[in-house]
C-alpha positions in Angstrom: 0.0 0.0 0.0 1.5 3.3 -1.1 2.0 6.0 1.7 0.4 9.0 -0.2 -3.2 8.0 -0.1 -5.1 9.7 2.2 -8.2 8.2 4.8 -11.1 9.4 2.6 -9.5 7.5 -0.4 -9.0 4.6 2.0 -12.3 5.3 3.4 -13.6 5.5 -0.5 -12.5 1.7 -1.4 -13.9 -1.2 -1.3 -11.7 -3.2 1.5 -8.7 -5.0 -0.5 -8.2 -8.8 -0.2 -4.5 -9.1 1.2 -1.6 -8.1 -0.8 -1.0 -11.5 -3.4 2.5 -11.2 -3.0 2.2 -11.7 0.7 3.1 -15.0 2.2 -0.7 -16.9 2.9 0.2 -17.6 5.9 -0.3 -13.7 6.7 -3.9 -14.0 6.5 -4.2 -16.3 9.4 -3.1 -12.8 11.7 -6.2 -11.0 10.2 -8.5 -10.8 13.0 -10.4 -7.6 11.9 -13.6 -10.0 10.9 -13.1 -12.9 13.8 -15.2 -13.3 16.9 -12.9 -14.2 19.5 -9.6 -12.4 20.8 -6.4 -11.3 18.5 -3.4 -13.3 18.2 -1.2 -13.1 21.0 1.8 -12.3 18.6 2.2 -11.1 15.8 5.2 -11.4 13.9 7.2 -8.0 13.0 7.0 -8.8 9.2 3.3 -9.1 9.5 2.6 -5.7 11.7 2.3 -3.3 9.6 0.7 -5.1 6.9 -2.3 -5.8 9.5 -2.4 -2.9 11.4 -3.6 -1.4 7.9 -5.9 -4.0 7.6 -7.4 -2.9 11.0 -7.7 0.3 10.2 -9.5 0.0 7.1 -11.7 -1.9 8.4 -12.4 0.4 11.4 -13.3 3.2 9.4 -15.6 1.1 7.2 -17.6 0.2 10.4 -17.7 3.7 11.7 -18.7 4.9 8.4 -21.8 2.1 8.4 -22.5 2.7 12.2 -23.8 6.2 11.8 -25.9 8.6 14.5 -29.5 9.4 14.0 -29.1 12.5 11.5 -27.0 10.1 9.4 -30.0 7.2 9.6 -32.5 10.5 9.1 -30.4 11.7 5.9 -30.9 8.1 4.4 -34.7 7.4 5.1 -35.1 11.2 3.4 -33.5 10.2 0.3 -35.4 6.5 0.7 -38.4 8.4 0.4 -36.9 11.1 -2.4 -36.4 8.1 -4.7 -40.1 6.6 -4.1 -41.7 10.1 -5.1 -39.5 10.1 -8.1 -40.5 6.7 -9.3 -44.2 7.3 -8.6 -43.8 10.7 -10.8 -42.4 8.8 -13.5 -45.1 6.5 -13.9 -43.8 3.5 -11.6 -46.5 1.1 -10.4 -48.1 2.7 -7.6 -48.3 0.5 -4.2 -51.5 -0.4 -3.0 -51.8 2.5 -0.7 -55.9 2.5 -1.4 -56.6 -0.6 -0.1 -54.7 0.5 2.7 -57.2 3.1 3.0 -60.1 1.6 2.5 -59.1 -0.7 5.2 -58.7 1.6 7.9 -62.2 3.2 6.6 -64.0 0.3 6.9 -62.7 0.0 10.8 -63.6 3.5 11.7 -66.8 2.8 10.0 -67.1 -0.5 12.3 -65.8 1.1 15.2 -68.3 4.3 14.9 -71.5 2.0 13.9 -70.8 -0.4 17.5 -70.2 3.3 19.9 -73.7 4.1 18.4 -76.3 4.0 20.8 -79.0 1.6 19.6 -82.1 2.4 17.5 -85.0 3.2 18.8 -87.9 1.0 17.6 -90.4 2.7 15.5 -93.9 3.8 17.4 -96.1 1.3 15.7 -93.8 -1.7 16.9 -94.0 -0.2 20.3 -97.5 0.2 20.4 -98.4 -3.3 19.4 -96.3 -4.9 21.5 -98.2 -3.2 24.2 -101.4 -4.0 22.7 -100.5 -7.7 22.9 -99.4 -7.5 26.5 -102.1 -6.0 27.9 -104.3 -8.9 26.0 -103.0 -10.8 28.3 -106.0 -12.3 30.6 -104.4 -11.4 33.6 -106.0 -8.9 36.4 -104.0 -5.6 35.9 -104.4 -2.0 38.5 -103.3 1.6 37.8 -103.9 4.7 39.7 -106.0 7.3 37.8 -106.1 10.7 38.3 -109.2 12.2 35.7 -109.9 16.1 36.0 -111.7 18.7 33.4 -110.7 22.1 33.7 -111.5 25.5 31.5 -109.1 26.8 28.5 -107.2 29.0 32.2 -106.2 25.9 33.5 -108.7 25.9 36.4 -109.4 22.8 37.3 -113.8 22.2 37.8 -114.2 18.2 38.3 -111.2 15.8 40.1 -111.6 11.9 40.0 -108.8 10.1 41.9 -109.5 6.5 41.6 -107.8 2.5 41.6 -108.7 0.7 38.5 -108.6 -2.9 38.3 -109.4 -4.2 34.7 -109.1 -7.5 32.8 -109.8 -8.2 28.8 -112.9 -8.2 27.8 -115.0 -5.2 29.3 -114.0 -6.3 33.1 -112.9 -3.3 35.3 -113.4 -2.4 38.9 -113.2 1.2 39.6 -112.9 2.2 43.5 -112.5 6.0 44.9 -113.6 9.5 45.3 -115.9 11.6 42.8 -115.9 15.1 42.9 -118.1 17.4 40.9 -118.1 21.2 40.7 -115.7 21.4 43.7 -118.5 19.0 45.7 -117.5 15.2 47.0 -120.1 12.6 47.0 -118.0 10.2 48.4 -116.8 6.8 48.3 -118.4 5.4 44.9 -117.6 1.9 43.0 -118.1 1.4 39.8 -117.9 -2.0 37.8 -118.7 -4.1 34.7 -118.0 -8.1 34.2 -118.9 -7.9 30.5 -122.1 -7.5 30.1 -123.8 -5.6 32.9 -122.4 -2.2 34.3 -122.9 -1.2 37.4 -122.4 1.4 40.4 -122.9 1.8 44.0 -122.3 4.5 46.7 -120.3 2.6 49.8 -122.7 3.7 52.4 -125.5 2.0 50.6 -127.8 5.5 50.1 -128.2 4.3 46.2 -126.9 1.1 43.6 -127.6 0.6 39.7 -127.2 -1.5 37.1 -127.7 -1.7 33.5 -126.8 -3.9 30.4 -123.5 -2.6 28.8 -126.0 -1.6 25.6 -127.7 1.1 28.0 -124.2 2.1 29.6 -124.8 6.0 28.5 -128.2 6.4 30.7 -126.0 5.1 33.4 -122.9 7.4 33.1 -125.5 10.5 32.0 -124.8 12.1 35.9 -121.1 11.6 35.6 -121.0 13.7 32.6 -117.9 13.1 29.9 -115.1 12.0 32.2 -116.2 8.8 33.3 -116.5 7.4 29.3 -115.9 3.8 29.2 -113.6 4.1 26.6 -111.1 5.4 28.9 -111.3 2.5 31.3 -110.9 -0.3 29.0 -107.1 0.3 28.9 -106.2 -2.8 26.4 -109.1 -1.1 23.9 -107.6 2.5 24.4 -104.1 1.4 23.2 -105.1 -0.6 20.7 -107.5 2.0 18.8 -104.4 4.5 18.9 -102.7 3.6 15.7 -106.5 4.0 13.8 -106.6 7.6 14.6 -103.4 9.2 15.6 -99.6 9.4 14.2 -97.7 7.7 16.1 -93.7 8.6 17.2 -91.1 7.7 19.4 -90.1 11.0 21.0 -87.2 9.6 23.2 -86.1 6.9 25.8 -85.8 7.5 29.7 -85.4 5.5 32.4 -88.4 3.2 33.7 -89.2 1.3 36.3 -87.7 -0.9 38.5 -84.3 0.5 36.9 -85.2 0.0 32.9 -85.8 1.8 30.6 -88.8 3.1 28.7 -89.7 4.0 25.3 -91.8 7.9 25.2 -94.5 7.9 22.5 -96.0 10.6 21.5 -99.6 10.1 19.5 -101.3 13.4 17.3 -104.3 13.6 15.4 -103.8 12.2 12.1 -105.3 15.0 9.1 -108.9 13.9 8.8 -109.5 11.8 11.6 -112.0 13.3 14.1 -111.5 11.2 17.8 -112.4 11.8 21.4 -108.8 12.5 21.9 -106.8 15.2 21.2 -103.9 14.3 21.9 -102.0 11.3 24.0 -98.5 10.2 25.1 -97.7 6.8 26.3 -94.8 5.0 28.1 -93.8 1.6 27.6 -91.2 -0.8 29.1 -89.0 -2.6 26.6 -88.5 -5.2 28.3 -91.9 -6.3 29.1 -93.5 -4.5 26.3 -96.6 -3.5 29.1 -97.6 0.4 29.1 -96.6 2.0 32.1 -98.5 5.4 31.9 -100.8 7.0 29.6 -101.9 10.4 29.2 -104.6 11.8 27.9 -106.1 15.2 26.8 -109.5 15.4 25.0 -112.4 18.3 24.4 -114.9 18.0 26.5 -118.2 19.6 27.0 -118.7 23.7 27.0 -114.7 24.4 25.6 -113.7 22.3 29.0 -110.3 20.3 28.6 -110.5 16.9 30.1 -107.3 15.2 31.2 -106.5 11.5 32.1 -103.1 10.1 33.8 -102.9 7.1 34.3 -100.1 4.8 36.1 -99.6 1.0 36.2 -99.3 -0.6 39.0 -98.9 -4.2 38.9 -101.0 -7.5 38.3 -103.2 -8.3 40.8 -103.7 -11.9 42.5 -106.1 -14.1 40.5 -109.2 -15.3 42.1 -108.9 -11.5 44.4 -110.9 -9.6 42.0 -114.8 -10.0 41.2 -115.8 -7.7 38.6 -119.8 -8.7 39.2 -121.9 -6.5 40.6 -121.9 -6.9 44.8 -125.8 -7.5 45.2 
C-alpha cells in the first residue's frame, strides 16, 4: 500500500483482499472480521501489513454505524427516490386498499359506539297491545280532571282501576263534581252488565253494557268507558293518531322506557286530542298513559294514568256486589 493515499480514499475503497505477494500464511493474523480475541503475537514482518488492515476496516464500520441525523439523511432520500418513481409512472403501491381498510374500521368502530335504534312507534304500540291482552288482572292509579281553557281545574276523580280483557274493570274512589264530593263510589262491569254503587249503601244501579250512557249521564264526559278499557284505548291509537317515538328514559324498577308521542292524524275526528304513552322494553306493558281530549262547553279533560302491577287471580270479582 503506497503512503500518499489519504483516509477518505481509503475510506472511498472497497476493502482489499490481502496483498497477493504476501506470504498466505499472513492472513491467518487477520483478525479484523473474527469473533474471538487477537493473536497473542504477531510477527514483526506481518505488523504493519495488519495494522492497515485494522484500520481500514475500522473506518468502514464507523462509516456504516452512523448517529441518527446520518440514519435521518438516508430514510429522506429512501423516500426522495419513491416520489421520483411514482412521478415517473412506476406502479403505484397499493396505498388504497390500505385506506379503504382503515375506513371500513372506523366505519365498524363508529357504527358499535352508536347508541342503539329506537324502535319505531307502531312496533311499540303493538307490543303493548299484545301484552295488555293478556287475561291477567291488571291496576293503575287514575287521576281524571276537566278544567276550563285557564287551566282551572272544575271536576277531580282520583281513583284504583282494576281491569281484565274483555270489558271487566273495577273502579274504587272519590268523585268530585263542581268542587263538591259525593263520596266513596264503585263502579264495575263483568262484560255484560255495568254497574255502580255509593259505599254507604244511600243508592246502587245497574244496567246492560247496551244502555251504559243512561248510566254514566250524571257523571258527565269524564267517566267514558272508553277510557277504562285500557287494552281497547291502546289498541284504537294507531286507527286515529300518528304515532312517534319522541325519546327513551329511564323506567321502572331501573329499565328503561320507550316515550310515545300520538297526534291527530289529518282527517280523523276522535275523542282525543292528543296522548302520550310509556312503555317498558322489556316487558312491552304500558306503564303510563296520558290523555287530553275536548270535553263539553270548551272544558279540557285530562286522564293520567299509572300502572301498578298485576293483581292476584281469584282477588278480583268484577260482578256487581248484590
Amino acid at each position: 500500500m503506497t503512503g500518499d493515499r489519504t483516509t477518505g480514499d481509503r475510506m472511498n475503497e472497497r476493502p482489499r483482499d490481502p496483498d497477493p505477494r504476501q506470504p498466505p500464511s499472513w492472513r491467518d493474523y487477520d483478525d479484523t472480521l473474527a469473533d474471538g480475541p487477537a493473536a497473542t503475537a504477531v510477527p514483526p514482518e506481518v505488523q504493519r501489513w495488519l495494522a492497515e488492515q485494522r484500520t481500514v476496516h475500522g473506518l468502514l464500520r464507523a462509516l456504516h454505524t452512523a448517529d441518527a441525523a446520518a440514519r435521518e439523511a438516508r430514510i429522506t432520500a429512501l423516500l426522495e427516490r419513491i416520489d421520483a418513481q411514482r412521478a415517473a409512472g412506476a406502479p403505484a403501491r397499493h396505498w388504497s386498499l390500505v385506506a379503504l381498510a382503515g375506513l371500513l374500521l372506523a366505519a365498524a368502530a363508529i357504527w358499535f359506539a352508536l347508541p342503539a335504534r329506537l324502535p319505531t312507534a307502531d312496533a311499540a304500540v303493538s307490543r303493548a297491545v299484545a301484552e295488555l291482552a293478556r287475561d291477567v288482572n291488571r291496576r293503575f292509579g287514575i287521576v281524571m280532571t276537566t278544567g276550563d281553557r285557564s287551566g282551572k281545574e272544575v271536576m277531580r276523580h282520583e281513583v284504583a282501576l282494576v281491569t281484565r280483557p274483555g270489558l271487566r274493570f273495577r273502579v274504587d274512589g272519590k268523585f268530585a263534581f263542581a268542587g263538591m264530593q259525593v263520596g266513596e263510589m264503585r263502579l264495575g262491569c263483568d262484560g255484560t252488565e255495568l254497574w255502580v254503587t255509593h259505599l254507604n249503601g244511600l243508592w246502587r244501579h245497574a244496567v246492560p253494557v247496551a244502555e251504559r250512557e243512561r248510566l254514566l249521564q250524571g257523571f258527565g264526559d269524564v267517566l267514558d268507558l272508553g277510557y277504562l278499557d285500557v287494552h281497547e284505548l291502546v289498541r284504537r291509537l294507531p286507527e286515529d293518531f300518528d304515532l312517534r317515538v319522541v325519546g327513551r328514559e329511564a323506567g321502572a324498577g331501573g329499565g328503561t322506557a320507550l316515550r310515545i308521542a300520538a297526534t291527530v292524524r289529518a282527517g280523523a275526528r276522535p275523542k282525543l286530542r292528543e296522548a302520550w304513552l310509556l312503555c317498558d322494553e322489556e316487558t312491552g306493558m304500558v306503564t303510563h298513559i296520558e290523555v287530553r281530549a275536548d270535553s263539553m262547553l270548551g272544558y279540557e279533560r285530562r286522564l293520567l294514568m299509572d300502572y301498578l302491577g298485576e293483581e292476584p287471580p281469584g282477588l278480583v270479582d268484577y260482578r256487581r256486589p248484590w
